[in-house]
Every structure is written in structure tokens, then in C-alpha cells.
C-alpha angles and dihedrals in degrees: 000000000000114000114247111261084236106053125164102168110170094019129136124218132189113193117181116208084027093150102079148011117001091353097059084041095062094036085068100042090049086054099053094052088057106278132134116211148225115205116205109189127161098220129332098090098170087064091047085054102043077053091041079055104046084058095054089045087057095050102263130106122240132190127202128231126190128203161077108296086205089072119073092197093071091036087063095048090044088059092038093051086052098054090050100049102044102013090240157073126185109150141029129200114202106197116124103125140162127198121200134168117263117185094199103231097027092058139107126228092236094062090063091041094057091051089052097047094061101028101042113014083034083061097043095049099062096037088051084056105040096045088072090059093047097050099056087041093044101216135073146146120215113181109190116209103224128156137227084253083071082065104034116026135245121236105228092003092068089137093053096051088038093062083047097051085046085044082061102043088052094043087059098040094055098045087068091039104062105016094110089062078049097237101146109212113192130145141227111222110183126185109219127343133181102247123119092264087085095031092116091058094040092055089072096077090200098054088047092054093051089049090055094047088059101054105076093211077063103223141081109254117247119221095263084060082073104031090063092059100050081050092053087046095054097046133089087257086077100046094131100043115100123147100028137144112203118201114207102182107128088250096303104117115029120199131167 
């Protein structure tokens, strides 16, 4: 059999928010192209298990790590546990999220607070964490999970955009930082995508058709739209990317 022209035999992925939606996508993609995974969730353990499963159905081991991305403290015992379990470490996916509504003027700092905890200091936490690992070992691949609202805005979801945008400017900032240690740092940012993050706005048929008509590919992306792209990102093909933002939104929002 011809060897897959992304191969990454022998590689170690942490992915954080890899129960559901593009984090259990890409659990399982990593898996088919030879990783084995570490899957970081906050709660809902039967779903990290049905993903901890899929990869052992495709041939790959995966460990499950339970916890709250906002504390480093986990963070550190999440990439500990890791090294312990498989030896190695060699990419991390950043993508736990969460995305809530904010009426500037009406809202409470908390509910910003909240937001930031999980999409920027989440983030932080387990890069804080990972770049240790990837300096002694001089080599290492984060892929942030961002979004097109990080670009260009989102009216009553400002805090949201506002950690993307955040998620972007640190992406960027860290691929010059530690390039000469060559650990890559690029995002994915994706437009919308069917998970059950956006299941409140899908469930109006009508709001989920006109979603679809402005984007020109003509179709929602499914998690596996996005996960390609993080496991492009990871491989060998991208070598000589660092300091990118990917969009992945079927053409709907063009930046550049």
C-alpha cells in the first residue's frame, strides 16, 4: 500500500474541546493518518469516550483528559499525563470554545469574563504548557481554532470576536517567537460550521437557509471541513507555514 502523502506515524496530538464537534473531527483524522491523541473535555465524558473509541476502531491509541482549560493548573496535569502515557508530545490543537450572546451596555462583566476564560487564557494555559516540551525537544506543531468573526466582527457576540481576534494576534506573535526552536503556530479560522455550538441558531430553518445562500460553495461546513485543514496544517506539507490564519468559509468572508 502507498503511504499517505500525510503521514504522521509515531506522532502525539492534544486536542482540547475533542468531544465534540471539530475537535472529535480531527481526533479521528489525526488518527487515520497514524496519531495517537490526547482528548482534553470539560464534562460530558460518555461523548469523549464514544471519540476515545473511534480512534481505537481506526488503529491509534487516545487518552482522555478531563477538565476546565481556564485553569493552568489542569493544563499542566493534562500535558504531564500525556507525556506519561504515550512518551511524547508533538502537536497541540487549541480548539475548546465557547460562544455566548453579549448587548453591550446591558451586559455584565462576567459575562465577558467567562468568554475569556475558556477562548484566550484556555489557549494560553496549555501553550504555556506545551511550548516547554517543544523547546527541549526542538520541534512542534499549535494550531489555534479561531473563526472569521476574529476579522471581521460579530455584532452581540463582540467578546467573542474580540478573544478571536486576540486568538490571531497571538498566533502571529508566537510564530516569530519560537521559530527558531522550530515550533510552527497558525490558526484555523472557519465561518460557520454544523456542530452543536450553533445548534440554537440552526434550529430556525429559515436562519440556517439564509446562512447557507451566503455562502457561494453553497453549503454549511461540517466539522471535518475544518479538521482537514488543522491536519494539513500539522503535517510535513505545511513545513514552511508559520504565522498563518486559514480561513475555511466556503468563500463567504475574504480577508487578506
Amino acid at each position: 500500500m502507498e503511504t499517505p502523502l500525510i503521514n504522521l506515524t509515531g506522532q502525539v496530538v492534544l486536542i482540547t474541546g475533542g468531544s465534540r464537534g471539530i475537535g472529535a473531527a480531527a481526533a479521528k483524522m489525526f488518527a487515520h493518518v497514524g496519531a495517537d491523541v490526547a482528548i482534553a473535555y470539560r464534562e460530558n465524558t460518555e461523548a469523549a469516550n464514544a471519540v476515545a473509541q473511534a480512534v481505537g476502531q481506526i488503529g491509534r491509541r487516545a487518552i482522555l483528559l478531563k477538565g476546565e482549560v481556564s485553569d493552568p493548573a489542569v493544563a499542566t496535569q493534562h500535558i504531564a499525563r500525556t507525556l506519561e502515557e504515550f512518551g511524547r508530545l508533538d502537536i497541540l490543537v487549541n480548539n475548546a470554545g465557547i460562544w455566548t450572546y453579549l448587548n453591550t451596555g446591558e451586559a455584565s462583566v462576567q459575562t465577558w469574563d467567562d468568554l475569556m476564560a475558556v477562548n484566550l487564557r484556555g489557549m494560553f494555559n496549555y501553550t504555556n504548557a506545551a511550548v516547554k516540551i517543544f523547546k527541549e525537544q526542538q520541534q512542534g506543531n499549535i494550531i489555534n481554532v479561531s473563526s472569521t468573526a476574529g476579522q471581521r466582527g460579530e455584532a452581540f457576540h463582540s467578546h467573542y470576536a474580540a478573544s478571536k481576534g486576540g486568538m490571531n494576534a497571538y498566533t502571529k506573535s508566537l510564530s516569530t517567537e519560537l521559530a527558531h526552536f522550530n515550533i510552527r503556530v497558525n490558526a484555523v479560522a472557519p465561518g460557520w460550521v454544523d456542530t452543536d455550538l450553533n445548534d440554537e441558531v440552526f434550529a430556525l430553518s429559515a436562519e440556517k437557509e439564509t446562512i447557507r445562500r451566503g455562502i457561494p460553495l453553497g453549503r454549511i461546513a461540517s466539522p471535518e471541513d475544518i479538521a482537514g485543514p488543522i491536519v494539513f496544517l500539522a503535517s510535513a506539507l505545511a513545513q514552511h507555514i508559520t504565522g498563518e490564519i486559514i480561513n475555511v468559509n466556503g468563500g463567504s468572508v475574504l480577508c487578506g
